[in-house]
C-alpha positions, 0 to 999 in steps of 0.5 A, spaced: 939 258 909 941 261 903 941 269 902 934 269 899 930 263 897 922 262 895 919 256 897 913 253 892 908 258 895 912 265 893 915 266 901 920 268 901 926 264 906 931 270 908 938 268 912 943 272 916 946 275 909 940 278 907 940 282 914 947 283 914 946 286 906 940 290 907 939 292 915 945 297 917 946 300 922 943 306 920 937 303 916 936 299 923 936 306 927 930 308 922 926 303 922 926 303 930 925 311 930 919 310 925 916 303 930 916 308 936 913 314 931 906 309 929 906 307 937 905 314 939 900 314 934 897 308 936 897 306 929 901 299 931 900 293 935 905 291 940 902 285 946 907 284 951 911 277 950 909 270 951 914 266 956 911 259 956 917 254 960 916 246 961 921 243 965 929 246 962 925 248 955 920 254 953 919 258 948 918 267 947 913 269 942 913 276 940 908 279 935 906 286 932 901 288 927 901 295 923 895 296 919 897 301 915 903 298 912 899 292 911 904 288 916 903 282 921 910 279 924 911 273 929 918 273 932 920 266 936 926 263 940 927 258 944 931 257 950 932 249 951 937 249 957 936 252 965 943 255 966 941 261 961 937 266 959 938 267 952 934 264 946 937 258 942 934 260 935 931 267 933 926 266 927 921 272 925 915 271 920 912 276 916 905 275 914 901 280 910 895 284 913 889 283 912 890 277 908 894 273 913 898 270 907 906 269 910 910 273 906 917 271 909 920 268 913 928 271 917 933 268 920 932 273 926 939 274 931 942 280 927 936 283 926 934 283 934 941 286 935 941 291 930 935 294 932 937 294 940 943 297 938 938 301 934 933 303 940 940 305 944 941 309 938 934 314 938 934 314 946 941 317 944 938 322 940 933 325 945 936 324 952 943 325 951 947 332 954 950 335 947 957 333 946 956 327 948 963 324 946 965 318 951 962 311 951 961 306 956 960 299 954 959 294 960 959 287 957 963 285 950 958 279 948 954 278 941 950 285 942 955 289 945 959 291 938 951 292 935 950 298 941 957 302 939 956 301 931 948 304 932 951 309 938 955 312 934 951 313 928 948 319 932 953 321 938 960 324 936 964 318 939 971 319 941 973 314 947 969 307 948 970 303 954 969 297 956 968 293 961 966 286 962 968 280 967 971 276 962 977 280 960 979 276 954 973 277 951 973 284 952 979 285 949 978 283 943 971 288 942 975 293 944 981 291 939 975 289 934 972 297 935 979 300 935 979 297 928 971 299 926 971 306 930 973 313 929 974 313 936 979 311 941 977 305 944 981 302 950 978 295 955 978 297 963 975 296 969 966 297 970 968 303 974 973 307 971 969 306 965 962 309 967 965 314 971 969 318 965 963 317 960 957 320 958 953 315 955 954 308 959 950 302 957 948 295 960 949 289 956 949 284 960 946 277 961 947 279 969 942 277 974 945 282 980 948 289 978 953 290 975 952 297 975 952 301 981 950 309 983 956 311 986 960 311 979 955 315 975 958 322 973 953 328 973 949 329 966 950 321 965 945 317 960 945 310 962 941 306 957 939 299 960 938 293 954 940 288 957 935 286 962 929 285 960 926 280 966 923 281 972 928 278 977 935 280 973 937 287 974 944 290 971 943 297 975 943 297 983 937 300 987 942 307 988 943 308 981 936 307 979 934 312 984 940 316 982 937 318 976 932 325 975 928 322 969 926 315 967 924 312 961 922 306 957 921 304 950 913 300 953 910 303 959 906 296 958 912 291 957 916 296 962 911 293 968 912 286 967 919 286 965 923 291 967 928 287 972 932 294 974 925 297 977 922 291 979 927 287 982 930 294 985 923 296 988 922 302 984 914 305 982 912 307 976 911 314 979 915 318 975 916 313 968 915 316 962 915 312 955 919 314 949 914 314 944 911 320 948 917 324 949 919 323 941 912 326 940 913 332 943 921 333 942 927 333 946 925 335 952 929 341 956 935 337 958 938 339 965 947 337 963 947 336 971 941 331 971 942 323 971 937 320 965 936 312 965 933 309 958 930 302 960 931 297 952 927 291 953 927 290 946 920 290 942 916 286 937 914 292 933 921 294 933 922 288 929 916 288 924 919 294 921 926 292 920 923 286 917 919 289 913 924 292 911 929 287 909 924 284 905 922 290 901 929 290 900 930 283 897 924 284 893 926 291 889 934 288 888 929 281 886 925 286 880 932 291 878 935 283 877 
């Protein structure tokens, strides 16, 4: 797929360049801020994902819908084997509202890391202790360099470390950030990481923790953005529990696909929902107080940075 083509009906067909083109890290953040700003206002849609599975193959749906900004979107993607988890296509369809007409439709991998990166980001922004400096990534697959680049658009990184079980590949993000980064980044032990860092962040495809209570520093913000199913968690029981404030980007999403909850048996007692505490401002922020943001990745949170990179296309299109 091409940057941008139109088909014989106006849709527009928008590849992976006119993501990477239109959807920064930046103008990712401010999409995703703005998704959770019409979730406070109820003024967006956000069902809970499909998961349909037939044998090795099944398919995710996840949709929003935001009235006010005339937008319907559809994301889909496969997962055809059962010796993974992650998607094998991401695609997104774009429909107008209240016509229903597709207007676009986009390649969605970049989009969907760029606006997890994204979410980490605004979480950041509100729950981390001021003059957070050091970074801990744990995992150095395909959304990990998207957590750092976001990570530091709102924090003032100096060191980045990363941890992960593959060393080689680990090593090369942390030469790759080194280049990228104003920031100090070296490649270490899970441990050594999460223990001299002030943010810490899961990234992983991990069904048992990689994450452990013990490690976490007070004053630390752990941001969970790799799971995002009940039987796999990134946390162990005692990290959970070693947090003062929990937080989630979806209270309902939260109870059916918070794997480091679920799976760690902890109730929603004391959960809060990031949309709410945006409302309201940053909430007092104890420096000793451990606090865990739970990313499970939401529709509405793709809508916007579609919609986004389609107006974008379509006011290069008309200045053209």
């Amino acid at each position: 797929m091409t940057a941008a083509l139109q088909d014989a009906a106006g849709v527009r067909l928008l590849g992976e360049q006119a993501v990477a083109r239109h959807l920064p890290p930046a103008a990712a953040i401010a999409c995703v801020r703005e998704a959770f700003a019409l979730l406070r206002d109820g003024a967006i849609e956000n069902p809970v994902r499909l998961r349909q599975q037939v044998g090795p193959a099944g398919t995710n749906t996840m949709w929003a819908a935001a009235p006010s900004r005339g937008a319907l979107g559809v994301k889909l993607y496969p997962i055809v084997r059962d010796d993974v988890t992650r998607g094998s296509a991401f695609t997104f369809l774009l429909h107008t509202l209240p016509e229903g007409r597709l207007r676009a439709v986009l390649a969605a991998d970049l989009l969907g890391r760029r606006r997890t990166g994204a979410a980490s980001a605004v979480a950041a922004e509100l729950l981390a202790k001021p003059g957070s400096r050091t970074l801990a990534l744990i995992g150095a697959g395909g959304q990990a360099r998207h957590q750092a680049e976001a990570l530091a658009q709102v924090l003032e990184l100096e060191r980045v470390l990363i941890a992960s079980r593959g060393a080689a590949r680990r090593d090369a993000l942390a030469a790759e950030l080194d280049a990228a980064l104003d920031a100090d980044v070296r490649a270490t032990e899970a441990e050594e990481a999460v223990r001299g860092a002030d943010v810490v962040v899961t990234i992983t495809g991990a069904q048992e923790p990689v994450l452990r209570g013990e490690w976490l520093a007070p004053g630390t913000l752990v941001i969970a953005a790799g799971s995002n199913a009940a039987a796999k968690r990134e946390l162990d029981r005692a990290a959970v529990e070693r947090c003062d404030r929990i937080v989630v980007d979806d209270l309902a999403v939260a109870r059916l696909e918070c794997g480091d909850l679920l799976a760690n048996g902890i109730g929603f007692e004391r959960v809060e929902a990031l949309p709410v505490l945006l409302a309201e401002g940053a909430p007092a922020r104890d420096p000793q107080h451990v606090v865990l943001f739970e990313s499970h990745g939401l529709a509405a949170q793709d809508l916007l940075c579609a919609l986004h990179v389609v107006e974008a296309v379509e006011r290069e299109e008309r200045s053209a």
